[in-house]
C-alpha positions as a printed NumPy array, in Angstrom:
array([[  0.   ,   0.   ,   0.   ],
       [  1.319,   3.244,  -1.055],
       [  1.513,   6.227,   2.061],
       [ -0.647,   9.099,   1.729],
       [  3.397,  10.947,   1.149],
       [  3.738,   9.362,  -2.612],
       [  0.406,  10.053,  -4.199],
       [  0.933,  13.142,  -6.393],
       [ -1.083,  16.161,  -6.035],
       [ -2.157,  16.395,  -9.659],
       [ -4.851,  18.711,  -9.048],
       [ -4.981,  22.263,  -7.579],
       [ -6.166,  22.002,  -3.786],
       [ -9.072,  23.736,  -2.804],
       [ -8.874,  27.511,  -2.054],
       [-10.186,  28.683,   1.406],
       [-12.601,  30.732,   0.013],
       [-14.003,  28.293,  -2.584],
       [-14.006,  25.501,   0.401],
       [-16.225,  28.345,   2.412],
       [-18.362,  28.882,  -0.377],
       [-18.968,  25.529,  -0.938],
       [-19.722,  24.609,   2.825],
       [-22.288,  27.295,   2.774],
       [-23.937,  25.235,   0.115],
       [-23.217,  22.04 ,   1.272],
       [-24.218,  23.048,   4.693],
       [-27.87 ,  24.256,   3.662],
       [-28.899,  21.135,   1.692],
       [-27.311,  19.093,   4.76 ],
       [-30.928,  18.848,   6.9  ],
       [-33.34 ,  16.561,   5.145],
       [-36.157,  19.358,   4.97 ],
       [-34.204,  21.558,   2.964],
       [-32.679,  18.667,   0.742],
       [-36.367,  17.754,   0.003],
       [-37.215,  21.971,   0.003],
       [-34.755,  22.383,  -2.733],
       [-35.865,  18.826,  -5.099],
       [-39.741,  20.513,  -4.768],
       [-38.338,  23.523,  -5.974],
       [-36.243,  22.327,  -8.487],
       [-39.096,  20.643,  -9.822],
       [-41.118,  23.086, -10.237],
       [-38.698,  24.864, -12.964],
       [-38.198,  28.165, -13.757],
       [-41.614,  29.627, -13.412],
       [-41.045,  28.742,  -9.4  ],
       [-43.524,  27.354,  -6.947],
       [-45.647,  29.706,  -4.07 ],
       [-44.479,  28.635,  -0.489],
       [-47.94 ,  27.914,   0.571],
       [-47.701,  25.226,  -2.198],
       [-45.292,  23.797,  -0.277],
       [-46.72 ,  22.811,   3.256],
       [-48.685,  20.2  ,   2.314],
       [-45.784,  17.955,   0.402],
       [-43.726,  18.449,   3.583],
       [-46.224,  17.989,   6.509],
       [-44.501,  21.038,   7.789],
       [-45.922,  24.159,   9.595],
       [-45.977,  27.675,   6.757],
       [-43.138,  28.902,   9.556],
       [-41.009,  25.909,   9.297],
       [-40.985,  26.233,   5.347],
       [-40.782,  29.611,   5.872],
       [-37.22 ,  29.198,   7.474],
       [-35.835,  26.495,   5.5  ],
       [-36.212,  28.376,   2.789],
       [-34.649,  31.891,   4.211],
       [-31.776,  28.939,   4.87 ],
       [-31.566,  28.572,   1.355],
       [-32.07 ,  32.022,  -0.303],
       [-29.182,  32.88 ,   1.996],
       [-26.911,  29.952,   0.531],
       [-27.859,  31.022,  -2.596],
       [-29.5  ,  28.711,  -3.526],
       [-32.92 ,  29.539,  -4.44 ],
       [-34.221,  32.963,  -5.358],
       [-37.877,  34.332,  -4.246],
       [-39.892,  36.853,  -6.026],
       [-43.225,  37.942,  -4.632],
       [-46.997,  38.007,  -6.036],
       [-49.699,  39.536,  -3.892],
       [-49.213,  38.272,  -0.522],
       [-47.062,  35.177,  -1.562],
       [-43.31 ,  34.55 ,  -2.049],
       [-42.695,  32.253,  -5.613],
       [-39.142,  30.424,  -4.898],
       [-37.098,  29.051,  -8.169],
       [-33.929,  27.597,  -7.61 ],
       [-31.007,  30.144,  -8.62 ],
       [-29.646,  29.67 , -12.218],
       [-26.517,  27.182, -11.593],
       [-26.82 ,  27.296,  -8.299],
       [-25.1  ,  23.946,  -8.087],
       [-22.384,  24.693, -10.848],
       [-19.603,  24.82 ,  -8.665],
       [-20.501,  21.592,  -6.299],
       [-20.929,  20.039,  -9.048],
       [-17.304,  20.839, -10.795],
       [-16.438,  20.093,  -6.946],
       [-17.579,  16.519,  -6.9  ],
       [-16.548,  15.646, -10.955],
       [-12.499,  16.564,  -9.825]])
């Protein structure tokens, strides 16, 4: 078995501020609610989906969704835009571009 000493670093390392960027990310869609938030919104494609649409789906309280998804606006994840009384969420154009790139190394 080779040590962990031989194995060539082929590959730039991670920069501190792209690992804290990418925790942010990784951090938000780390609690099941907001993993399952972010697949309803995703989903529902560009034209977005009103939070009261999402309650039901969830079997969570308008608050709790309410949360989860400030949690994710503010990892930049998810955008919201509002109609009457009601916040649309869409997910943020490549949102996930750079997780993705991440895990594909």
């Amino acid at each position: 078995m080779a040590s962990a000493k031989s194995i060539p670093l082929t590959k730039r390392p991670l920069t501190d501020s792209s690992a804290e960027e990418l925790a942010v990310g990784f951090a938000a869609l780390s609690d099941p609610v907001r993993l399952r938030l972010f697949d309803l919104v995703w989903r529902a494609g560009s034209n977005g989906v009103c939070s009261c649409d999402l309650v039901e789906p969830l079997e969570r309280s308008q608050p709790t969704i309410s949360h989860h998804l400030k949690v994710l606006r503010e990892a930049g994840l998810v955008e919201s835009r509002r109609e009457g009384t009601w916040l649309w969420y869409s997910v943020v154009p490549d949102a996930l571009t750079s997780a993705q790139a991440f895990l594909s190394r």
